[in-house]
MDAnalysis code that builds the backbone (N, CA, C; Angstrom):
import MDAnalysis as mda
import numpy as np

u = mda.Universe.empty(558, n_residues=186, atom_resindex=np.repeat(np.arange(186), 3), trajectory=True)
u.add_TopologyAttr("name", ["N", "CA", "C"] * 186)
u.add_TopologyAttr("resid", np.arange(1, 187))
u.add_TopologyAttr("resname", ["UNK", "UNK", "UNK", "UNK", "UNK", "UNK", "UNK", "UNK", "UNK", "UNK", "UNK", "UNK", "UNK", "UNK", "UNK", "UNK", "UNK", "UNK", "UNK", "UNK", "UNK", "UNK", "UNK", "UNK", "UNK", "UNK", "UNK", "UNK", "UNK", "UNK", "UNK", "UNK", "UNK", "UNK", "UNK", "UNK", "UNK", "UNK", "UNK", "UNK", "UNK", "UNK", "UNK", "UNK", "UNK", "UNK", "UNK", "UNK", "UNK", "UNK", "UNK", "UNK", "UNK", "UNK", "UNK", "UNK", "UNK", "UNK", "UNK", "UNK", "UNK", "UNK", "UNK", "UNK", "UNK", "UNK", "UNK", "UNK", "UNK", "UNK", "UNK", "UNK", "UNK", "UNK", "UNK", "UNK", "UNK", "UNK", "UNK", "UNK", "UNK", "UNK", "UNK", "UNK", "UNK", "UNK", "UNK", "UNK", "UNK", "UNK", "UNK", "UNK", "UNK", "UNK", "UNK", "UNK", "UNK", "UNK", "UNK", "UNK", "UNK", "UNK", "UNK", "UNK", "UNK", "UNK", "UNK", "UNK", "UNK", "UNK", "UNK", "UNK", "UNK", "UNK", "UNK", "UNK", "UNK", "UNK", "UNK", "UNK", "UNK", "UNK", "UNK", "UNK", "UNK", "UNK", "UNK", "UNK", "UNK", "UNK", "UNK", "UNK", "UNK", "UNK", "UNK", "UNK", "UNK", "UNK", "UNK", "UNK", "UNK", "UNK", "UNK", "UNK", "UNK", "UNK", "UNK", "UNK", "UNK", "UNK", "UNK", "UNK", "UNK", "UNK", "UNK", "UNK", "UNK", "UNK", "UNK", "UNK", "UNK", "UNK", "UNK", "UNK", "UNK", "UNK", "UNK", "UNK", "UNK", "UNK", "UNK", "UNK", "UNK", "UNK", "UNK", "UNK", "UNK", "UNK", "UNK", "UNK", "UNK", "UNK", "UNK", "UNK", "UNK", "UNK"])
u.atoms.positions = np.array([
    [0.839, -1.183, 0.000],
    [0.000, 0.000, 0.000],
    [0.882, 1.243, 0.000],
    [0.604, 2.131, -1.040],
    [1.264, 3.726, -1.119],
    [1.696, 4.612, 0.505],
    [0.704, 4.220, 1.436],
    [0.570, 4.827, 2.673],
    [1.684, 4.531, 3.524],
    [2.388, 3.543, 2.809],
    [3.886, 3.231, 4.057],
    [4.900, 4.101, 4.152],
    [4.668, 5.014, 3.404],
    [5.495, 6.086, 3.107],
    [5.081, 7.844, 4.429],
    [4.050, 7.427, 4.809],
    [3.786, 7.858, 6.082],
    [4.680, 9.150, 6.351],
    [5.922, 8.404, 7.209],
    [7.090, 8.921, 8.125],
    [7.876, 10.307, 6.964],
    [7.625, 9.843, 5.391],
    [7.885, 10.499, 4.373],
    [7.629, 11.700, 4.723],
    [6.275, 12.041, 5.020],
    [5.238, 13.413, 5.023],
    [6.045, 14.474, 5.815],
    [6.548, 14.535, 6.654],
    [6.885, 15.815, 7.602],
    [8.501, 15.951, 6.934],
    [9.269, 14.941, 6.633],
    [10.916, 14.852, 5.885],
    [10.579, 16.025, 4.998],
    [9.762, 15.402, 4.172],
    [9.664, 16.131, 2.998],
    [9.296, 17.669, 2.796],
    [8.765, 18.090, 4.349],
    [7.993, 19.844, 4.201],
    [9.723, 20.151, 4.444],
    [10.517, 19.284, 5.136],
    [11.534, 19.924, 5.509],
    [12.088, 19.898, 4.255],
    [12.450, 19.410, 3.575],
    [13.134, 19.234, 2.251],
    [12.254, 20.441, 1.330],
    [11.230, 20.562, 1.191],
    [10.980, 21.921, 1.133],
    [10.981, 23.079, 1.202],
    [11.274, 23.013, 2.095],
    [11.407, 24.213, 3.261],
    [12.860, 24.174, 2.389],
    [13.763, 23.319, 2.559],
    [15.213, 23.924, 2.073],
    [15.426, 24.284, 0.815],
    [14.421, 23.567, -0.108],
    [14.984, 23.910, -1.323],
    [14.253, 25.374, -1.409],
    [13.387, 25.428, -0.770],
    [12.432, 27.066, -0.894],
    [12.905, 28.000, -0.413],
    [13.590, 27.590, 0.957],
    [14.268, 28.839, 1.665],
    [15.653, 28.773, 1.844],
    [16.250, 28.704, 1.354],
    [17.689, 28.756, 1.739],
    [18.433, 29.554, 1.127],
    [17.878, 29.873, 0.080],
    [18.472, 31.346, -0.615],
    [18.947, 32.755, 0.312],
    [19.710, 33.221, -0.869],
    [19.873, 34.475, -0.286],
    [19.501, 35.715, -0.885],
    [20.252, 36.215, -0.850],
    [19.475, 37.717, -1.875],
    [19.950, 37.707, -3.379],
    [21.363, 37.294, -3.686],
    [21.365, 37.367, -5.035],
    [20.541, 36.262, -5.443],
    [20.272, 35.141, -4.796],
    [20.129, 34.007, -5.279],
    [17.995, 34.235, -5.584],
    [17.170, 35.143, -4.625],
    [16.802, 36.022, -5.009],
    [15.912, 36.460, -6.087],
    [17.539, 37.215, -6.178],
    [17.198, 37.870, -7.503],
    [17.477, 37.283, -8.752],
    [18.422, 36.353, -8.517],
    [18.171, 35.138, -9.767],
    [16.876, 34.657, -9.869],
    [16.527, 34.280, -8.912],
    [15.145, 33.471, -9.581],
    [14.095, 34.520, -9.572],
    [13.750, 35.900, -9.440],
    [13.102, 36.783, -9.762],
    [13.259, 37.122, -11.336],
    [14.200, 36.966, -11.489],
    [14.762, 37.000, -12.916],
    [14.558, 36.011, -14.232],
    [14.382, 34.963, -13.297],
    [14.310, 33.815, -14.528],
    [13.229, 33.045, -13.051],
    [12.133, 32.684, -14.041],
    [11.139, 31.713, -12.794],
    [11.744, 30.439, -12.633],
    [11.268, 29.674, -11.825],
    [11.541, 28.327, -11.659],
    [10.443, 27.680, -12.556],
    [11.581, 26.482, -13.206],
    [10.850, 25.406, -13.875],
    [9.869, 24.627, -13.615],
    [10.168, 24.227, -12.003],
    [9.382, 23.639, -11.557],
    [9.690, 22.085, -11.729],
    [10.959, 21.656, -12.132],
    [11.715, 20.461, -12.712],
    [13.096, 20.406, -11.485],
    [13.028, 20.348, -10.293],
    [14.243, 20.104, -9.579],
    [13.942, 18.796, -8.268],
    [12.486, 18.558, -9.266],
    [12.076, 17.184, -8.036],
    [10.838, 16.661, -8.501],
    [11.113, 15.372, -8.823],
    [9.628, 14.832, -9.076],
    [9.527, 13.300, -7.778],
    [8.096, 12.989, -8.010],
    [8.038, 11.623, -6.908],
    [6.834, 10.843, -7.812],
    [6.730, 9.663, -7.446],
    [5.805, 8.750, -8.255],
    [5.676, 7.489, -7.667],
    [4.605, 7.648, -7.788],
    [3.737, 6.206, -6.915],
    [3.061, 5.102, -7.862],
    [3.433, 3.964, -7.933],
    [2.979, 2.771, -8.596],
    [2.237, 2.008, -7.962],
    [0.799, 2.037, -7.875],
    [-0.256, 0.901, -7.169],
    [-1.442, 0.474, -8.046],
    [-1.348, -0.458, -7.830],
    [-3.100, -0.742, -8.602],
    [-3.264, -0.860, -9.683],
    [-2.317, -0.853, -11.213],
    [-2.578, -0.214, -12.405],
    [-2.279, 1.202, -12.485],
    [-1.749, 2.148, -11.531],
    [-1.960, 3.436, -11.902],
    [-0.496, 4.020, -11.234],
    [-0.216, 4.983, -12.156],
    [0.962, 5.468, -11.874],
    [0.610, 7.403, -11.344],
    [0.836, 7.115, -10.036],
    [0.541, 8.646, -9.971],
    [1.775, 9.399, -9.704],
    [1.843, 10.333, -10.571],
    [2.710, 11.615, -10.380],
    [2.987, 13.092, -9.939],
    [3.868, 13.785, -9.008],
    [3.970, 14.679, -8.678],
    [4.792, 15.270, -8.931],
    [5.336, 17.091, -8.536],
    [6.129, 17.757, -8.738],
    [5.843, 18.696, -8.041],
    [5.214, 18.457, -6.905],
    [4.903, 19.772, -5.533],
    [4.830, 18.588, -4.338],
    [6.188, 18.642, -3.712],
    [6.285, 17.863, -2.859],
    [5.189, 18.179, -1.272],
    [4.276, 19.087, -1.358],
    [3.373, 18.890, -0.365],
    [1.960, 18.566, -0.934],
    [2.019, 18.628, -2.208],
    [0.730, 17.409, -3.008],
    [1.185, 16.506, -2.690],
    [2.165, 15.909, -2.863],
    [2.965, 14.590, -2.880],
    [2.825, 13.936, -1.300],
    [2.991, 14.847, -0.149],
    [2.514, 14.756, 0.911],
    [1.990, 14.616, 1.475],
    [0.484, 15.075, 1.177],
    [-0.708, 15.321, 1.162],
    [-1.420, 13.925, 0.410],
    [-0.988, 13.301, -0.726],
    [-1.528, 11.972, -0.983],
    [-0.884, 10.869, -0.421],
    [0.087, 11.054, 0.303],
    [0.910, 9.702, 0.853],
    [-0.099, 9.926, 2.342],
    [-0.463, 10.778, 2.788],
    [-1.157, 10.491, 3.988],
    [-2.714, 10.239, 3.726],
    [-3.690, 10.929, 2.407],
    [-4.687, 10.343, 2.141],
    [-5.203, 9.556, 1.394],
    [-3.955, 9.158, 0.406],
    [-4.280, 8.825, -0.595],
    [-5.329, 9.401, -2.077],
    [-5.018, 10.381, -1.997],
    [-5.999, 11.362, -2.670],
    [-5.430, 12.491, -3.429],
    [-5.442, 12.804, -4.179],
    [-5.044, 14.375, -4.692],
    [-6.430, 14.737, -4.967],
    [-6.620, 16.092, -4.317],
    [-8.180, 16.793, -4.828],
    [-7.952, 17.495, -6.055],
    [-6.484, 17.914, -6.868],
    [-6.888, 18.396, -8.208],
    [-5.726, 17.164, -9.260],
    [-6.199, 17.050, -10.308],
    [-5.720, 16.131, -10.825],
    [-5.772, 15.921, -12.350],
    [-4.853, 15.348, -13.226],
    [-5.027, 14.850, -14.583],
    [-4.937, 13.460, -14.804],
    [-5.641, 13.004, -15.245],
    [-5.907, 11.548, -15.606],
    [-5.872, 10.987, -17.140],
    [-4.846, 10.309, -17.328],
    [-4.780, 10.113, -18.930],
    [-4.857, 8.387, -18.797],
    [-5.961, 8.034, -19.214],
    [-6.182, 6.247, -19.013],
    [-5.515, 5.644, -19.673],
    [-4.748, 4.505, -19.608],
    [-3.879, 3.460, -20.265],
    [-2.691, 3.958, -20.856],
    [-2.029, 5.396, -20.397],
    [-1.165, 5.899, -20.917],
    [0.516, 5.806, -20.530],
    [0.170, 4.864, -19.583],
    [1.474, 4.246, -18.656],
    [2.203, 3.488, -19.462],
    [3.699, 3.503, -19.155],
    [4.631, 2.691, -19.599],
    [3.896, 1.176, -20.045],
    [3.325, 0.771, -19.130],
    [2.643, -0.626, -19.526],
    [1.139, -0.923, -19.138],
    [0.541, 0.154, -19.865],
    [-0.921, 0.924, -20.005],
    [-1.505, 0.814, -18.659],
    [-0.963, 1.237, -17.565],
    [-1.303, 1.909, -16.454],
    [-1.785, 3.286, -16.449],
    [-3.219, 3.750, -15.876],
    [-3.859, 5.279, -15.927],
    [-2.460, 5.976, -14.719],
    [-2.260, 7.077, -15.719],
    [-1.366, 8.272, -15.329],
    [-2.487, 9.017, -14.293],
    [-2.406, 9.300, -13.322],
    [-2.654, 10.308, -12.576],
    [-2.201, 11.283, -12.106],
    [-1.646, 12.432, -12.676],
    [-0.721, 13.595, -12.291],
    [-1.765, 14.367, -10.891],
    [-0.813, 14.162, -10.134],
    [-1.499, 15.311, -8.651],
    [-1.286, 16.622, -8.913],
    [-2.084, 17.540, -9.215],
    [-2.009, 18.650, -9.379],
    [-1.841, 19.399, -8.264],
    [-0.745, 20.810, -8.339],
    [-1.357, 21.547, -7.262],
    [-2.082, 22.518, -7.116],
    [-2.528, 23.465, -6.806],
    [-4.008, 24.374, -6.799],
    [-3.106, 24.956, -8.206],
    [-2.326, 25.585, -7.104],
    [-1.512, 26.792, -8.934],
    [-1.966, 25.878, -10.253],
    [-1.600, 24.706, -10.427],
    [-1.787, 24.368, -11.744],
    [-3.068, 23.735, -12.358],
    [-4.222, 23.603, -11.270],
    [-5.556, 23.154, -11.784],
    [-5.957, 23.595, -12.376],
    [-5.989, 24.954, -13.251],
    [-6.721, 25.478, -14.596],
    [-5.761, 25.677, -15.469],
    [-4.890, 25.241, -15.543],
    [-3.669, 25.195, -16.185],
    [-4.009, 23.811, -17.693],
    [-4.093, 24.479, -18.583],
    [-3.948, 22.969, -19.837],
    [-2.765, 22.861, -20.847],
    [-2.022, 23.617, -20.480],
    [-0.502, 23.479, -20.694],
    [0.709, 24.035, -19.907],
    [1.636, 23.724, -19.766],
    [3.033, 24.653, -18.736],
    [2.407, 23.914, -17.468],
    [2.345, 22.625, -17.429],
    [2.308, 22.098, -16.110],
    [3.984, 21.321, -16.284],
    [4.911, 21.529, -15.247],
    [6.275, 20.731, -14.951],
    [5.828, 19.400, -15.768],
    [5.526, 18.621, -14.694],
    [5.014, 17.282, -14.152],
    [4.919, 16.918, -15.521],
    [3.632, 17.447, -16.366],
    [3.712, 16.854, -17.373],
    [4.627, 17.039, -18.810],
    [4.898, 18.275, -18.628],
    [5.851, 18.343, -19.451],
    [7.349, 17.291, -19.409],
    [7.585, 17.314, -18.546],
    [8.984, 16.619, -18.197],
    [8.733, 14.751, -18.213],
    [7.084, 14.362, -17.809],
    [6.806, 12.882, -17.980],
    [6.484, 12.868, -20.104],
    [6.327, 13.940, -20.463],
    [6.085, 13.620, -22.154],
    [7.295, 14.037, -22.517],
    [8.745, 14.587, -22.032],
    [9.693, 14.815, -22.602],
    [9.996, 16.278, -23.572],
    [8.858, 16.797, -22.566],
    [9.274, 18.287, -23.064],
    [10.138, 18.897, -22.372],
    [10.340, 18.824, -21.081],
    [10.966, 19.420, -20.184],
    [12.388, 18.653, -19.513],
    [13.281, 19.016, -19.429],
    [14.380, 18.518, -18.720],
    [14.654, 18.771, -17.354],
    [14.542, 17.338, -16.023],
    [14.875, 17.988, -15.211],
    [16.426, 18.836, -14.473],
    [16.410, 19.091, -13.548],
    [17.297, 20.189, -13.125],
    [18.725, 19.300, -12.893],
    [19.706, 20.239, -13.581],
    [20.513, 19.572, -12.744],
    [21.072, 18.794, -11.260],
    [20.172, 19.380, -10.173],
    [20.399, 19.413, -9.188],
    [18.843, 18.975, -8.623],
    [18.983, 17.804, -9.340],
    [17.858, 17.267, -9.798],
    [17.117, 15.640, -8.151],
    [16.214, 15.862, -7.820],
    [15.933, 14.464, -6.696],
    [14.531, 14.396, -7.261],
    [14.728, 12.855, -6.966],
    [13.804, 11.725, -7.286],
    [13.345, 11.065, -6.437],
    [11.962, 10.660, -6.370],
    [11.728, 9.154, -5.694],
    [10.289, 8.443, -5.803],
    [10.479, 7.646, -6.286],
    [9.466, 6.328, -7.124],
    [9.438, 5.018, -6.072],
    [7.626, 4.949, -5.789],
    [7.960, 3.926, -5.080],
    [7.301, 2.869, -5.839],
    [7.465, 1.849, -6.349],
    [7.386, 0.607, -7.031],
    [8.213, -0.514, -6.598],
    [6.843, -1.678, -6.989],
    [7.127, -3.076, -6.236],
    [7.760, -3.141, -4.871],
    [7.437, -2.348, -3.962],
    [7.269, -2.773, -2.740],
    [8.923, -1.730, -2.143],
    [9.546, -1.122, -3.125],
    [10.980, -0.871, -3.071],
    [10.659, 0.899, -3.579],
    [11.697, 1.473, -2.816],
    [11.970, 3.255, -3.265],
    [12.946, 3.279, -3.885],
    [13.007, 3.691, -5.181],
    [14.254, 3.869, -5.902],
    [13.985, 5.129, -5.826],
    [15.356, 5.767, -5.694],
    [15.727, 7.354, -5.451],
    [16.913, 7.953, -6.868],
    [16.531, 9.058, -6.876],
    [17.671, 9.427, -8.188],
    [17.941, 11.022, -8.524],
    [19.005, 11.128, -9.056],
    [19.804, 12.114, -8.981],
    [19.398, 13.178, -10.142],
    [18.875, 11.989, -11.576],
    [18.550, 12.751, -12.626],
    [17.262, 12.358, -12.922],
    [16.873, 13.268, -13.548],
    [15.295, 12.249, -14.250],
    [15.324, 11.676, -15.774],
    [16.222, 11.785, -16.170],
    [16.604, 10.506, -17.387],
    [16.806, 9.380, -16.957],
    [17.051, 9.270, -15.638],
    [17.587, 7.886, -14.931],
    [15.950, 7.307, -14.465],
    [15.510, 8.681, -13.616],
    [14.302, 8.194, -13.336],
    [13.141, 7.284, -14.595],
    [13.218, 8.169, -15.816],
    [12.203, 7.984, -16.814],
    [13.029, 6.280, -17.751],
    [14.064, 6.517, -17.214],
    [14.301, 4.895, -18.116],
    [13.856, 3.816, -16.958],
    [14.181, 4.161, -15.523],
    [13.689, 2.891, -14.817],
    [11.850, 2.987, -15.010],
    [11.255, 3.669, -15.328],
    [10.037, 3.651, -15.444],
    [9.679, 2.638, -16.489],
    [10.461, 3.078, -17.256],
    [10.169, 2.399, -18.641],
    [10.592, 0.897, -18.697],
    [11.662, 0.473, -18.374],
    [12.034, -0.921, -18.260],
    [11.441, -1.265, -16.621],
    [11.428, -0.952, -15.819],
    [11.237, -1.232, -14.846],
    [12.346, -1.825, -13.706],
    [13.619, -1.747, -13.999],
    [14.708, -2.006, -13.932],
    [15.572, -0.760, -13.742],
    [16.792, -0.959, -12.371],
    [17.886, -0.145, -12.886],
    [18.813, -0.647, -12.752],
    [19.546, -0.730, -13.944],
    [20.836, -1.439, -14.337],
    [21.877, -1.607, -13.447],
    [21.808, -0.038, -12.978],
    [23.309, 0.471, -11.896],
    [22.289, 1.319, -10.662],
    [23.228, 0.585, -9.822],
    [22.606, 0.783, -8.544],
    [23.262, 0.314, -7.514],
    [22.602, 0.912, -5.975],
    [23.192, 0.755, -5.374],
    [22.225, 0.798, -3.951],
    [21.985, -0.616, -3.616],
    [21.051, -0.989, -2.964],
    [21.393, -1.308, -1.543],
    [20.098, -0.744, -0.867],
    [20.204, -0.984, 0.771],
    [18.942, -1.254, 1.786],
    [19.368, -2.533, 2.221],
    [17.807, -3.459, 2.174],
    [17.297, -2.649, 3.219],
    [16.036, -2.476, 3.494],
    [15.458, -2.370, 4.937],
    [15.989, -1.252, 5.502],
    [16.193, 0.129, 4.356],
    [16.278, 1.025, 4.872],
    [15.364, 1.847, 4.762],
    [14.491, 1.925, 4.064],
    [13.591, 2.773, 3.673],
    [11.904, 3.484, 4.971],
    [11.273, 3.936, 5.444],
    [10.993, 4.219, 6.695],
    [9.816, 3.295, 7.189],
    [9.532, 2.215, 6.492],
    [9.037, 1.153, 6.982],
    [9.626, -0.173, 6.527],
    [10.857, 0.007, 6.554],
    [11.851, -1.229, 6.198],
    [11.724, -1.633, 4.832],
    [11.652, -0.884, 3.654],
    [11.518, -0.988, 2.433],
    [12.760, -1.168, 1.939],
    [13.124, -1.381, 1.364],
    [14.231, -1.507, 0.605],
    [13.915, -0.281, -0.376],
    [15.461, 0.503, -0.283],
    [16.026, 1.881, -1.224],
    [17.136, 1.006, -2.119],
    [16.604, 1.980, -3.261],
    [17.330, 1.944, -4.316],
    [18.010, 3.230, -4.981],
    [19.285, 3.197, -4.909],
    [20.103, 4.485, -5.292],
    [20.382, 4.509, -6.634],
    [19.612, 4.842, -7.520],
    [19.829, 4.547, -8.829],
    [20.789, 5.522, -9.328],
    [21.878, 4.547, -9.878],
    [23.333, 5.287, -10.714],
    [23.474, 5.338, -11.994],
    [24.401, 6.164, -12.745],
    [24.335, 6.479, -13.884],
    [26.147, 6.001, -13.953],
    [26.235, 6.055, -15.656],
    [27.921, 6.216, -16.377],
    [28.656, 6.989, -15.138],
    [28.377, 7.890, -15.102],
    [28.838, 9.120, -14.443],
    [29.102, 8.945, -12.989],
    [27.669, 8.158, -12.354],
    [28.161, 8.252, -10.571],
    [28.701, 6.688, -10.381],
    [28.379, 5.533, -11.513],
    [28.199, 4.914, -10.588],
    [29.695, 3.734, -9.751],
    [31.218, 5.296, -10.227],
    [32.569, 4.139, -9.096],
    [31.737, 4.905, -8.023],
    [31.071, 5.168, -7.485],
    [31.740, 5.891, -6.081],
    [30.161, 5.615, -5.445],
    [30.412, 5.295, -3.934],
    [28.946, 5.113, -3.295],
    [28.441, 6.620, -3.223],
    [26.938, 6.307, -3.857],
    [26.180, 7.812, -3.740],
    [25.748, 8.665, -2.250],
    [26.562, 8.683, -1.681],
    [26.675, 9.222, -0.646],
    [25.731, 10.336, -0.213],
    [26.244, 11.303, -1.268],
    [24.970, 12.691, -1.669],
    [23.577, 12.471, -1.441],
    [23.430, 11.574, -2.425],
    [21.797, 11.258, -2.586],
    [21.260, 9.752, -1.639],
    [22.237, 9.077, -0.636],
    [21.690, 8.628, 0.458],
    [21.501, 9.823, 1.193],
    [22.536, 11.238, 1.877],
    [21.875, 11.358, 2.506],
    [20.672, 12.787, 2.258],
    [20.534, 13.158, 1.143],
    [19.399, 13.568, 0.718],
    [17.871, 12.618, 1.174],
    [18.108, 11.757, 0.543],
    [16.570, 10.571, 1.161],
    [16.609, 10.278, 2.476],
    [18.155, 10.673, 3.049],
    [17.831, 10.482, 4.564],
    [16.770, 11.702, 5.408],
    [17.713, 12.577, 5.005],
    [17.330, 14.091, 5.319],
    [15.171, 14.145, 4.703],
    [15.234, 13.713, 4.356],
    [13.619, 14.046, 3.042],
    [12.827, 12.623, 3.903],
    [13.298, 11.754, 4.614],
    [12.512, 11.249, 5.290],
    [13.026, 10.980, 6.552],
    [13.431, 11.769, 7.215],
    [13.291, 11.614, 8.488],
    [11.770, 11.818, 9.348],
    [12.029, 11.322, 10.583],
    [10.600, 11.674, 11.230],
    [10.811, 12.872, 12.000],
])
């Protein structure tokens, strides 16, 4: 069940909270300057036939404790392996029928951020990730090639998956364990 992810809910306002506030003033006025994409974090839930997706980690929050998103897009059988897509909307983007992140970046319009976190929970396991090309190929095969796995860590003894790329994967992902540490603590 999606709901084991529980302990997730309060990690994650904090992980919020940092990527929202931690700026400073030039930093600011950079993003006054140029908006945010809205591409520096996605999460995705696999149950039932249905793949639901986010990109506002307190929607994302908000359905791991009710199971529910109250605004939403629904595209039926449109899943990697014709599973209904359910994108969780957040208020900002409910009258929105184009320039939503989420979907732009799941149809490959959008690239996520360099500085980019992930996390997909499928078959019973959290795979976590650094990029979302990494993310969107384990979607697709259902598999990640390179990795770097750690049983019964996850916050109801799930097994995490540190999914690696060409690029990370001599060196233990250190970074992005403790990112998922930090994003789910209680």
């Amino acid at each position: 069940m999606f709901f084991r992810h529980a302990p997730l809910v309060a990690a994650l306002a904090g992980l919020a909270l940092l990527n929202g506030c931690a700026g400073n003033v030039k930093q600011d006025e950079k993003m006054a300057a140029h908006p945010s994409l809205n591409n520096e974090d996605f999460y995705e839930v696999h149950h039932e036939g249905r793949v639901y997706l986010f990109d506002d980690a307190q929607t994302y929050r908000a359905f791991l404790s009710t199971g529910e998103t109250p605004f939403r897009l629904t595209r039926i059988a449109a899943g990697p392996q014709g599973e209904t897509l359910v994108f969780g909307l957040a208020k900002a983007d409910k009258e929105k029928s184009a320039g939503i992140a989420m979907v732009d970046m799941y149809d490959g319009k959008l690239k996520g951020a360099d500085d980019f976190y992930g996390e997909m929970s499928m078959d019973g396991r959290i795979y976590v990730f650094s990029s979302y090309d990494d993310m969107a190929q384990v979607r697709a095969t259902g598999e990640a090639s390179l990795r770097y796995t750690e049983i019964g860590a996850g916050p109801q003894g799930q097994t995490v998956v540190y999914v690696l790329n060409e690029t990370t994967k001599k060196a233990k992902p250190v970074a992005l364990i403790d990112a998922f540490h930090k994003a789910n603590m209680n």
